[in-house]
C-alpha positions in Angstrom: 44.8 9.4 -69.6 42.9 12.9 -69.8 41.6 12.8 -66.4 45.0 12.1 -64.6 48.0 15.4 -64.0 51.3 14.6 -64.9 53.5 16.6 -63.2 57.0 15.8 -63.7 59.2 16.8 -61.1 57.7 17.0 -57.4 60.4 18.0 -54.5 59.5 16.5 -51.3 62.0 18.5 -48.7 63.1 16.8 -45.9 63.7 18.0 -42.0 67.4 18.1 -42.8 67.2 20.0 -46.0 67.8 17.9 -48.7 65.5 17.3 -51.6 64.1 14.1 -52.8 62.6 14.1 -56.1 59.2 12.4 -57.1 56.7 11.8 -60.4 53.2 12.5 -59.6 50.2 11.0 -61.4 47.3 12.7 -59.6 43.3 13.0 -60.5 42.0 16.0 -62.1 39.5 15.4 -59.4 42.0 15.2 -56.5 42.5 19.8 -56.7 39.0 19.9 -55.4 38.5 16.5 -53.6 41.3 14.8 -52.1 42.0 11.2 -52.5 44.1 8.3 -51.4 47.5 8.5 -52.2 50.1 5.3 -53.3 54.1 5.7 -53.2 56.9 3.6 -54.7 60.0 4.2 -53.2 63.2 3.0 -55.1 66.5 4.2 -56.3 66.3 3.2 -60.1 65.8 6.6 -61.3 62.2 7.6 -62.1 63.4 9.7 -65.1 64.6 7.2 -67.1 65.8 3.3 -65.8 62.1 2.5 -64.5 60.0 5.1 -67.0 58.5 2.5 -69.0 57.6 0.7 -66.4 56.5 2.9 -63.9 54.0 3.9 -66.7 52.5 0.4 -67.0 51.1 0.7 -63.6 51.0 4.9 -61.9 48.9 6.0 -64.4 46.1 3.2 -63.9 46.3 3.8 -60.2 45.4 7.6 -61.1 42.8 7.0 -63.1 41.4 4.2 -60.5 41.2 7.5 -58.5 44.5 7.5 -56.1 47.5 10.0 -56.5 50.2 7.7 -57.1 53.8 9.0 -56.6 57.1 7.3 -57.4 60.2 8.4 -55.2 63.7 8.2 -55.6 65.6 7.3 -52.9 67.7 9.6 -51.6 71.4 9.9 -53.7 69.7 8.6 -56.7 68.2 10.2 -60.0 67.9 13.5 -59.3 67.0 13.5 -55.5 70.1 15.1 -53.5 72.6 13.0 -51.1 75.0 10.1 -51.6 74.0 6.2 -52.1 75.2 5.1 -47.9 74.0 1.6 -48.2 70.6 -0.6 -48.9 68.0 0.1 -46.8 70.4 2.3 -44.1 68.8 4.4 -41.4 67.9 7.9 -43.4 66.4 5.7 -46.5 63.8 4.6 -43.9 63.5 7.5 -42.1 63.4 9.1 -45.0 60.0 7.0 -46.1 58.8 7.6 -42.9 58.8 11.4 -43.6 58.0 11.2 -47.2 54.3 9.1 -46.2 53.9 12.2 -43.8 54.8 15.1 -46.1 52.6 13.0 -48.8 49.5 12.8 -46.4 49.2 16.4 -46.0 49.3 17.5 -49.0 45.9 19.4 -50.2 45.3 16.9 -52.4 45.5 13.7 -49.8 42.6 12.7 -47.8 45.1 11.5 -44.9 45.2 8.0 -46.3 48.8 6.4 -47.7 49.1 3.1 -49.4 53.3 1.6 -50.6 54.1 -0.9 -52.7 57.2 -1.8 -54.4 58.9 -4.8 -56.2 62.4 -6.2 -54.9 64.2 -3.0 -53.1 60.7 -1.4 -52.8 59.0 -4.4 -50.6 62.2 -4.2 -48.3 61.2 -0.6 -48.0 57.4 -0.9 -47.6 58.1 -4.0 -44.7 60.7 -1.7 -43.1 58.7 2.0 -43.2 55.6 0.4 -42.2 57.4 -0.7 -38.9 58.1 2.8 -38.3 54.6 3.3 -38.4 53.7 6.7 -39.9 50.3 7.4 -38.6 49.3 7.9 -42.4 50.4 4.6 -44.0 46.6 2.4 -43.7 48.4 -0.9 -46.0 51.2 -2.2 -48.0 51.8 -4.5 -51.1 55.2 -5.8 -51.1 56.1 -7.4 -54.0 59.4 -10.1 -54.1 61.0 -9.1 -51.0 62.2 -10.5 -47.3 61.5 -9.9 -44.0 65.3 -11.6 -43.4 67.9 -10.0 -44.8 70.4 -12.5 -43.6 68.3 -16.1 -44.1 67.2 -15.0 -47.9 68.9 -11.6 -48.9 71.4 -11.6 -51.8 74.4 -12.0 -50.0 74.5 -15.2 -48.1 72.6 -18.5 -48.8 71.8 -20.9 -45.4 75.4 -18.9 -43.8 77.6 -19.7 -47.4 78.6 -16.5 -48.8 76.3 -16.0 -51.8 77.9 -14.7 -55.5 75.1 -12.9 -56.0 77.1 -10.5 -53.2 79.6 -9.5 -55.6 77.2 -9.1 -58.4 74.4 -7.0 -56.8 77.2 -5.1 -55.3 79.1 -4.4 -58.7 75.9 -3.7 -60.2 75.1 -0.7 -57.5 78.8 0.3 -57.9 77.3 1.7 -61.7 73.6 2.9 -60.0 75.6 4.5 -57.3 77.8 6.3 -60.1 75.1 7.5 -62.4 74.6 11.5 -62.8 71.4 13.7 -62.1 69.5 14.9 -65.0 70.7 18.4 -65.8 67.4 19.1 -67.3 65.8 18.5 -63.5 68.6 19.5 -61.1 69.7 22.4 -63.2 72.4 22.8 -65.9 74.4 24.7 -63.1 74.2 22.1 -60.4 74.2 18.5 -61.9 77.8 18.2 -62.8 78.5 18.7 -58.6 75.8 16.7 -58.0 77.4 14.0 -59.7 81.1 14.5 -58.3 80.2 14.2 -54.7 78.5 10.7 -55.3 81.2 9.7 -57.5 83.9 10.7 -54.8 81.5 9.7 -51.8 79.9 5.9 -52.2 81.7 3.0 -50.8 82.2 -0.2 -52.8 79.5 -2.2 -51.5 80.9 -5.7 -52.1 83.9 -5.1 -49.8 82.0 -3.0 -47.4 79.2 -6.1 -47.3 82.1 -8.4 -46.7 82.7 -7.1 -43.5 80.1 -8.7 -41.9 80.1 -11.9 -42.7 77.8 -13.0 -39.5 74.3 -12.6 -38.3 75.3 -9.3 -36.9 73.6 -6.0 -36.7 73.9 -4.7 -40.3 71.5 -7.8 -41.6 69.1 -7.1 -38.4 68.8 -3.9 -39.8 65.7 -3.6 -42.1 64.5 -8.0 -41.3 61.2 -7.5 -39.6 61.7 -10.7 -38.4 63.4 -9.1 -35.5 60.2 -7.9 -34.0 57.1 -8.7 -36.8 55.1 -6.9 -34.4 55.9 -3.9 -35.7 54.5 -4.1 -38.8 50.8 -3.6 -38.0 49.2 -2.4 -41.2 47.2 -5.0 -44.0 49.9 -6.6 -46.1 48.9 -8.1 -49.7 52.2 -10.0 -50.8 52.7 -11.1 -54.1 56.0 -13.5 -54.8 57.4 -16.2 -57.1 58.6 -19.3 -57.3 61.4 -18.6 -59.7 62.4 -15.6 -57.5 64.5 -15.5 -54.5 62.3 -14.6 -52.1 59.9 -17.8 -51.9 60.2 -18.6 -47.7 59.4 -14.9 -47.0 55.6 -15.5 -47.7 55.3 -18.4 -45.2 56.7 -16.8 -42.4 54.6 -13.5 -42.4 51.5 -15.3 -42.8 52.5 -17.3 -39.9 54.0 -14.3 -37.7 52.5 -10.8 -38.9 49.4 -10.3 -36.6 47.5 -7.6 -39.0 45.5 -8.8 -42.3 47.9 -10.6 -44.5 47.1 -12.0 -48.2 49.6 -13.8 -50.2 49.8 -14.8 -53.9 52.7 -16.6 -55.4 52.6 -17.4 -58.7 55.6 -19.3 -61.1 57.2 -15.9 -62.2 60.7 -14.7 -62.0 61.7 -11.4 -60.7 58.9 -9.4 -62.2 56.2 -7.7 -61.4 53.0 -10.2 -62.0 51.7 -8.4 -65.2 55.3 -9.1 -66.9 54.9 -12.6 -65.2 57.2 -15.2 -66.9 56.9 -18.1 -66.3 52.7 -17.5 -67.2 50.0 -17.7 -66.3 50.6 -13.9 -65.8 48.1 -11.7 -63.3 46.3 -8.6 -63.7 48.7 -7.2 -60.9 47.7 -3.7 -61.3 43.5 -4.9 -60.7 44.6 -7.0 -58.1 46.3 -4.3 -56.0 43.8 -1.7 -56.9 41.1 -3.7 -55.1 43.1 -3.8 -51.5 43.5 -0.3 -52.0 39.7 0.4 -52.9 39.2 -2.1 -49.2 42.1 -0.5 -46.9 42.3 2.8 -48.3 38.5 4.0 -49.3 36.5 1.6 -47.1 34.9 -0.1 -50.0 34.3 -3.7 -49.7 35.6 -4.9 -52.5 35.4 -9.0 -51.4 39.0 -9.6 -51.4 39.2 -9.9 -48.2 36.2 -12.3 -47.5 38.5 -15.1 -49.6 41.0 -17.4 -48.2 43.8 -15.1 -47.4 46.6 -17.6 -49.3 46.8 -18.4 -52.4 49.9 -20.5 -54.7 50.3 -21.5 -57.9 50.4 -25.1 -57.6 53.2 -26.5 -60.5 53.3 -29.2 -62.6 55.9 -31.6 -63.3 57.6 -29.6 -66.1 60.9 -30.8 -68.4 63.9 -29.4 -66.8 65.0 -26.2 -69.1 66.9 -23.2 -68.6 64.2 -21.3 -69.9 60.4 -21.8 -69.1 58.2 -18.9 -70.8 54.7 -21.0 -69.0 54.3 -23.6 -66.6 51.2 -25.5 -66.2 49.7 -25.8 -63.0 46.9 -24.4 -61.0 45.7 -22.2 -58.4 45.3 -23.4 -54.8 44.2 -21.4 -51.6 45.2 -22.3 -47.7 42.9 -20.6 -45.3 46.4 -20.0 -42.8 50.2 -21.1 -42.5 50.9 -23.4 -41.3 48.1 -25.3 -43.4 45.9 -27.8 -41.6 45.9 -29.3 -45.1 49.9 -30.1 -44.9 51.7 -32.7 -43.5 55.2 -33.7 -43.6 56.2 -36.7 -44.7 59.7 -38.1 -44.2 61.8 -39.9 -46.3 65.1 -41.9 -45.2 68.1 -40.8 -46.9 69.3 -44.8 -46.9 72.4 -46.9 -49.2 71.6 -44.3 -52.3 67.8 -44.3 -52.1 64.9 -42.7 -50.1 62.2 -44.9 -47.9 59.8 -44.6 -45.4 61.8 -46.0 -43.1 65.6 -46.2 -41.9 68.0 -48.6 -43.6 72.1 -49.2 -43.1 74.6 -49.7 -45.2 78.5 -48.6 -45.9 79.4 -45.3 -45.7 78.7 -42.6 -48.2 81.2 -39.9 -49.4 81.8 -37.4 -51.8 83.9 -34.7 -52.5 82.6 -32.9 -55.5 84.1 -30.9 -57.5 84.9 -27.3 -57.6 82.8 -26.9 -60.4 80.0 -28.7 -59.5 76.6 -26.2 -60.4 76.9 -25.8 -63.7 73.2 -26.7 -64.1 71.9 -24.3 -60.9 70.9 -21.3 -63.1 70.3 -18.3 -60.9 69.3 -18.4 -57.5 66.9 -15.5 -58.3 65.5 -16.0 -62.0 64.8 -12.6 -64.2 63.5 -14.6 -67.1 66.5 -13.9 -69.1 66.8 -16.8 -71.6 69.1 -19.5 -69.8 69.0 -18.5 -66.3 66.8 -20.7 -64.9 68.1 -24.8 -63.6 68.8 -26.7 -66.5 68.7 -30.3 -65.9 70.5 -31.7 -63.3 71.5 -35.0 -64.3 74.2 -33.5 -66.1 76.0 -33.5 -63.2 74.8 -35.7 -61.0 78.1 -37.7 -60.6 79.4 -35.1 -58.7 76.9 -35.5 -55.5 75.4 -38.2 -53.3 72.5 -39.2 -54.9 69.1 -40.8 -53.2 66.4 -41.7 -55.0 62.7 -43.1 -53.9 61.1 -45.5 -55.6 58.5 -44.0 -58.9 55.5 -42.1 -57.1 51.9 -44.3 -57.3 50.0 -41.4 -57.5 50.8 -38.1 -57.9 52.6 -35.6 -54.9 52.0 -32.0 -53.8 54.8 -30.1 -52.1 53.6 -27.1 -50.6 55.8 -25.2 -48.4 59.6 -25.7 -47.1 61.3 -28.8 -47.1 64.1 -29.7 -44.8 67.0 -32.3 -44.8 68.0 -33.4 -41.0 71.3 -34.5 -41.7 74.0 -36.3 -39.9 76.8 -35.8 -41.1 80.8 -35.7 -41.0 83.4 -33.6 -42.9 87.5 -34.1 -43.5 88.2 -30.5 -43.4 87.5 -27.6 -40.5 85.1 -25.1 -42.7 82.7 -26.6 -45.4 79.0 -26.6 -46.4 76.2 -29.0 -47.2 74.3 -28.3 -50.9 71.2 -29.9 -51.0 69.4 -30.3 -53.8 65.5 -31.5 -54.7 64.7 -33.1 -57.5 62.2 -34.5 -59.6 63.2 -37.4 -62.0 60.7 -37.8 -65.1 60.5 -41.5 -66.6 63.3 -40.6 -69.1 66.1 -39.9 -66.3 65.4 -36.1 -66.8 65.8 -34.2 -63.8 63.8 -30.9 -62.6 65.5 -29.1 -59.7 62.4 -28.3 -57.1 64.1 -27.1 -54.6 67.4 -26.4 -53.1 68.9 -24.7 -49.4 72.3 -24.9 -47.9 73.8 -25.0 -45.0 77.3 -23.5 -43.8 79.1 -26.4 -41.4 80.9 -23.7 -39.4 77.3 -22.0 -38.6 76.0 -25.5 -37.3 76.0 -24.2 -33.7 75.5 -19.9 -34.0 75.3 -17.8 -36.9 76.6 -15.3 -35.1 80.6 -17.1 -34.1 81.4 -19.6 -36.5 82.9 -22.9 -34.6 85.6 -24.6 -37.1 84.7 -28.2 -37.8 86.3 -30.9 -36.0 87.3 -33.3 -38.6 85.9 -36.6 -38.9 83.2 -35.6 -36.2 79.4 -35.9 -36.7 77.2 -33.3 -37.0 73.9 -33.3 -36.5 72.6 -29.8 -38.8 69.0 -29.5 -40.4 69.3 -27.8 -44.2 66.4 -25.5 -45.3 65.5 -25.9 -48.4 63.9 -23.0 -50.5 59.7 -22.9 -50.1 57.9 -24.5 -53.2 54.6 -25.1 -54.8 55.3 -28.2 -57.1 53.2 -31.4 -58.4 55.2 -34.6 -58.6 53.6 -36.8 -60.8 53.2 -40.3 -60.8 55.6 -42.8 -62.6 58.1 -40.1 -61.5 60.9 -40.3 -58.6 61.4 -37.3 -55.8 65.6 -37.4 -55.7 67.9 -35.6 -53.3 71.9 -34.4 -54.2 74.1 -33.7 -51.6 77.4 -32.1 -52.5 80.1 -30.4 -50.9 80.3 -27.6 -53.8 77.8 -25.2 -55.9 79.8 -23.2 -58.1 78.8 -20.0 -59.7 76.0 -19.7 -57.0 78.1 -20.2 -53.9 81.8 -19.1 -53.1 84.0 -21.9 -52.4 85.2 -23.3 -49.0 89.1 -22.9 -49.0 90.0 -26.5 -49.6 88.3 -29.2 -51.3 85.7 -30.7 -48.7 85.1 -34.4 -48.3 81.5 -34.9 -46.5 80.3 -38.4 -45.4 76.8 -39.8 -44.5 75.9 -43.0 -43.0 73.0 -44.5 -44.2 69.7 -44.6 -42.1 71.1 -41.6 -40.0 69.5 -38.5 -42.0 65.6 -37.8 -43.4 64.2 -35.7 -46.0 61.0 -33.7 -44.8 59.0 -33.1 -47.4 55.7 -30.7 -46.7 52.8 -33.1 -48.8 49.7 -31.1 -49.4 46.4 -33.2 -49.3 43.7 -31.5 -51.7 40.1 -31.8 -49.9 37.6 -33.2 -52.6 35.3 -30.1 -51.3 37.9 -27.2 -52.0 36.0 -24.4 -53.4 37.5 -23.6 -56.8 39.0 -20.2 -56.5 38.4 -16.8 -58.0 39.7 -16.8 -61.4 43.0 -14.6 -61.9 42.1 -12.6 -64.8 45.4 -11.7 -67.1 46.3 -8.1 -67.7 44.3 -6.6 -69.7 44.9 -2.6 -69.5 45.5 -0.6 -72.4 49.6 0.0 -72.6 49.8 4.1 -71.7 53.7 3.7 -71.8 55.9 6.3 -73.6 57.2 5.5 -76.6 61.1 4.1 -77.1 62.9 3.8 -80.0 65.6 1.5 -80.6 68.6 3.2 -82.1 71.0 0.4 -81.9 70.7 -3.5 -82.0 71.7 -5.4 -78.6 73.2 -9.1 -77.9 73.6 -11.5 -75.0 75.8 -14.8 -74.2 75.1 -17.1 -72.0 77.5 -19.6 -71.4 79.2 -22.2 -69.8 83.0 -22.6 -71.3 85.5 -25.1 -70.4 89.4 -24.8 -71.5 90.4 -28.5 -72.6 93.7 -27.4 -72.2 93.7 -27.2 -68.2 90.1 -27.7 -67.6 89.2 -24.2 -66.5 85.5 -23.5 -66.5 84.2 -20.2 -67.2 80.1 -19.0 -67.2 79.7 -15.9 -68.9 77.1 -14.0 -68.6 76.9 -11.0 -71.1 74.5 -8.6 -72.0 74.0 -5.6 -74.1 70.8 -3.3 -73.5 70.6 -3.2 -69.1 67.2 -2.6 -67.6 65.3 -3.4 -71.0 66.8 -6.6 -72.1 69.4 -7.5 -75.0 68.0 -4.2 -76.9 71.4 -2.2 -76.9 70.8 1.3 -77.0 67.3 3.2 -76.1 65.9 6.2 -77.1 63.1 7.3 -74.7 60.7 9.2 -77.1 59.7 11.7 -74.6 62.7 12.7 -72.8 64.8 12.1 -75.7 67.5 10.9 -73.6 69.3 7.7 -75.1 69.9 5.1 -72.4 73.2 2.7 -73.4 74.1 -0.5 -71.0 76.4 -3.3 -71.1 77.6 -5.9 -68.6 79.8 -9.0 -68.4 79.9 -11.2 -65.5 81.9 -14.4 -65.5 82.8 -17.0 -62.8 86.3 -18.9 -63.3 87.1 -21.7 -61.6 89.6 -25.3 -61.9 87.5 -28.2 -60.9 90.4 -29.7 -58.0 91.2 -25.7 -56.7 88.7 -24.0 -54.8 91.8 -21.0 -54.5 91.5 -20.6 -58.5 88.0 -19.5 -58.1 87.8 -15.4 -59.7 84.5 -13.3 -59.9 84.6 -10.6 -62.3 81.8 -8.3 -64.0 82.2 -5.0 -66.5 79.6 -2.5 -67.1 79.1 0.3 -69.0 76.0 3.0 -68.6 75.1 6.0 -70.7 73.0 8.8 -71.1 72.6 11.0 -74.2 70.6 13.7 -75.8 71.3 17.3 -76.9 73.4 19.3 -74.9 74.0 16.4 -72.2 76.4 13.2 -72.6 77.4 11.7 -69.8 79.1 7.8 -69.6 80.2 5.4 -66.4 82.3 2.5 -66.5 83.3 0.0 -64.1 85.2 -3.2 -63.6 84.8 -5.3 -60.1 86.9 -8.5 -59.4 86.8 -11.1 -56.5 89.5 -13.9 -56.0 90.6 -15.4 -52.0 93.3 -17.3 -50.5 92.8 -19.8 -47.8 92.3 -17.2 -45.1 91.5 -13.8 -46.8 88.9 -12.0 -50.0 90.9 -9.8 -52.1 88.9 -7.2 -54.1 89.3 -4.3 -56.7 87.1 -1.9 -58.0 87.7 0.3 -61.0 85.4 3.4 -61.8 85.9 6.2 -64.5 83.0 8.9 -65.6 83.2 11.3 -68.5 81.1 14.1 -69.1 81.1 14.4 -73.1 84.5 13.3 -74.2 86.4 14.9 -70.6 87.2 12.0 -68.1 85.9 13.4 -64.7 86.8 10.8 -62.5 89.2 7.7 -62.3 89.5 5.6 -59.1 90.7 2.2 -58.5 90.7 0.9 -55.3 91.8 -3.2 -53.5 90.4 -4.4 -50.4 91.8 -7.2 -48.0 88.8 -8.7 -46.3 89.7 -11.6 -43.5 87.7 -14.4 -43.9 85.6 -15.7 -41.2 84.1 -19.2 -41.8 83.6 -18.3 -45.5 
């Protein structure tokens, strides 16, 4: 764009002497007349991971007259330090001081904007409660205010796979070298040694705290949502993880809040899949233009929430659009929703209580196979398939086929009474809806750890046989029922690859009449304004150019051994950040980016002790003059009372191996 200044490389020194480095897209107009300023503030490295897509959106913020810089956090790319931890202490005081240094620059009016998808909305929540006098808004986009309710690691208290996988998958960021080009042909190779020999292995060290303790209060604004102050424009997704998140701060945050939550995975709206996608970049522009330049732009003279309401969809692993449409609440909680409960009775659902025997089930080990990912990225197959497949292996309860058709806007709940054979276990609950033809479409889904049922803070074993009175959150949702179809709960003692197992198979029994469904109905008002129309993006694409130098693959898979019934999902893919592309070359850099990972979850149906987390990654970077190639190999198993881990790590610099470490943890368990 000719009116915007690239400027490649921007050190932002901080009070204790390190360097953080930045990309600055800043008006030609800003050297004589300052202007606004935005900031993203991640560790994917500016220079190459995120380049593409940090040019679909900086560069349109320029020329929409803000300087827009991207930061990376420090001990990543080429800004100095080591990796400590996700969202530690310096990362956020670090933001704290980069909004300062940013707002007196010459060419800053004084007037700081943040935004950020995934790691960068934990950051904006978590610098804007440090309140730097310069920061007048924030657009988070697909992140919590709870790190321990809906953060990566643990789901409703049950330790969360996804632990071992996001932390394998920072054990290769945390390893990957400076740019020599940037930090100096002199200095990178150093650089890179001290993170190498200086970042923990995140998995284990995460395992350590496998309570509500101080390390999840860390960075969850919940703790005090008082201290976030500024405007907040959310935008989230109901194929994403973070769906409750948007609820609760338009219920708690006391500032101007605006929510939109469309069907989209973990992507930024403009890349939205599931469609409709959103002009994101338009959309943000115009709370910036209101909170940053004073101009009222009418965004914030509309209802302040706004969901994509979903239609009854065939159950697939991979949705690419879902029909629906756009609703708006004028607060949350909604005068316009109601719960509605529904009996969990002998195997169906009713209005009312019934009786009946006893229910059990014990399912088994492998029980999940359908749950995709908890948090989608739109990668073909990741997404629930359908979950009749295997139904059999849960209580089932089913309501009669819907008269008319139901909304579900909100959070749904299961108050459940209920008694377990063994002294540590969970609850999976599962919504679904149930098309004519038997097909099932998960909705929703939440769990609850049995040994939490009391404090999340010192698990209390259960007592065998005992009833337990425990309510399940289920994830928040935006989703049409339609008539002719049923609304169907699963309740199952097991949800294998998204959950690790409890030590022994679990037995959970439910007596009929005893436990409800809650189910948030929206009522539509005949009167409802229709609102503004979403435009899709529409912006030319500025991004550099890639070239692909070598073709890419991926496997998803479920495999089971006949021979001893082992299962096994595999997921493998060759190409990293930019999909199964194999190896990059970006155009203006020249640097050619090379990823690979495998992930697979092993497990015997009857074992929960055979269960064995594994993933393998490669990462490389080459051009003239510079090779430089990571390599690590992560593995999870437990016994009945501990978590055994390795980590493996080698780095070569051209063909010379640098560094080779392999390393075991013994974690205790502690209601896991």
């Amino acid at each position: 764009m000719s009116n915007t200044e690239v400027i490649e490389t921007v050190w932002i020194p901080m009070p204790d002497g390190a360097r953080l480095a930045a990309r600055l897209w800043l008006p030609r107009s800003a050297r004589t007349t300052p202007v606004p300023c935005v900031l993203e503030y991640i560790p994917y490295r500016r220079r190459d991971r995120t380049r593409m897509r940090d040019e679909s959106m900086h560069p349109h913020f320029a020329a929409a007259g803000y300087a827009s810089i991207r930061v990376d956090i420090r001990g990543y790319g080429d800004s100095d330090g080591i990796p400590e931890d996700e969202y530690s202490h310096q990362e956020i005081q670090d933001g704290h001081d980069i909004i300062q240094w940013i707002a007196a620059q010459d060419w800053c009016d004084g007037n700081v904007g943040m935004f950020g998808k995934s790691w960068g909305a934990y950051n904006a929540f978590q610098v804007a409660a440090t309140r730097p006098p310069a920061l007048k808004a924030i657009a988070p986009v697909m992140g919590t205010d709870d790190r321990w309710r809906e953060d990566i690691h643990f789901y409703g208290g049950c330790l969360a796979n996804d632990n071992f996988w996001w932390g394998s998958i920072m054990q290769l960021y945390n390893a990957m070298p400076p740019d020599p080009e940037i930090v100096g042909a002199d200095r990178w190779i150093d650089m890179w040694r001290a993170r190498l020999e200086g970042v923990e292995f995140w998995p284990a060290m995460w395992l350590e705290h496998q309570t509500h303790d101080d390390m999840w209060r860390r960075g969850s604004i919940c703790e005090n949502y008082a201290d976030v102050d500024v405007p907040v424009y959310f935008f989230g997704g109901w194929m994403d993880l973070y769906r409750d998140t948007p609820f609760r701060i338009a219920e708690h945050l006391s500032g101007p809040v605006k929510i939109l939550m469309g069907p989209w995975a973990h992507l930024y709206p403009q890349e939205g899949v599931p469609g409709p996608r959103v002009d994101f970049v338009g959309e943000v522009i115009r709370f910036w233009d209101h909170w940053l330049k004073g101009i009222d732009t009418g965004l914030m003279d509309e209802l302040p929430l706004r969901f994509f309401m979903q239609d009854s969809a065939a159950p697939s692993g991979t949705h690419v659009h879902r029909e629906g449409r756009w609703i708006e609440e004028p607060s949350w909680p909604s005068p316009n929703v109601q719960d509605q409960p529904l009996w969990l009775n002998d195997g169906t659902l009713d209005a009312s209580a019934g009786s009946g025997g006893v229910m059990a089930v014990c399912s088994p080990q492998n029980f999940g196979a359908a749950a995709g990912d908890m948090c989608s990225f739109a990668i073909p197959g990741d997404m629930a398939a359908d979950c009749r497949i295997e139904a059999a292996g849960a209580l089932q309860f089913k309501a009669e086929p819907l008269e008319k058709p139901v909304d579900i806007l909100g959070q749904p709940s299961v108050d459940l009474t209920v008694s377990a054979d063994r002294t540590q276990g969970f609850v999976a609950a599962l919504l679904v809806d149930e098309a004519p033809d038997g097909a099932q479409t998960l909705i929703a889904r939440g769990f609850c750890n049995l040994t939490h049922r009391i404090s999340d803070t010192e698990p209390v074993p259960i007592t065998p046989g005992e009833d337990m009175h425990v309510t399940v959150p289920l994830y928040g949702t935006g989703y049409r029922v339609l008539a002719g179809h049923r609304i169907v709960l699963q309740i199952a003692s097991a949800y294998w690859p998204v959950l690790w197992p409890a030590p022994e198979p679990v037995t959970l029994t439910i007596r009929p009449g005893t436990s409800r469904l809650i189910l948030p109905v929206r009522s539509q008002r005949d009167d409802a304004p229709a609102p503004r129309p979403l435009p899709e993006p529409q912006r030319p694409d500025v991004a550099p150019r890639k070239t692909n130098v070598r073709s890419g693959s991926m496997e998803r898979s479920v495999h089971t051994d006949l021979t001893n019934g082992g299962v096994t999902h595999r997921y493998f893919l060759d190409g990293g950040v930019f999909g199964p592309v194999g190896d990059i070359r970006l155009d203006d850099t020249g640097t050619v980016l090379s990823d690979m990972s495998d992930r697979r979850y092993t497990i015997q149906p009857g074992d929960p002790l055979s269960a064995v987390a594994t993933m393998e990654q490669t990462a490389g970077f080459d051009r003239e003059g510079w090779s430089a190639k990571i390599w690590t190999h992560s593995e999870q198993r437990a016994t009945a009372t501990e978590f055994h881990l390795t980590a493996r790590l080698k780095a070569w610099s051209g063909a010379d191996l640098i560094f080779e470490e392999e390393r075991s943890f013994v974690i205790p368990r502690n209601g896991m």
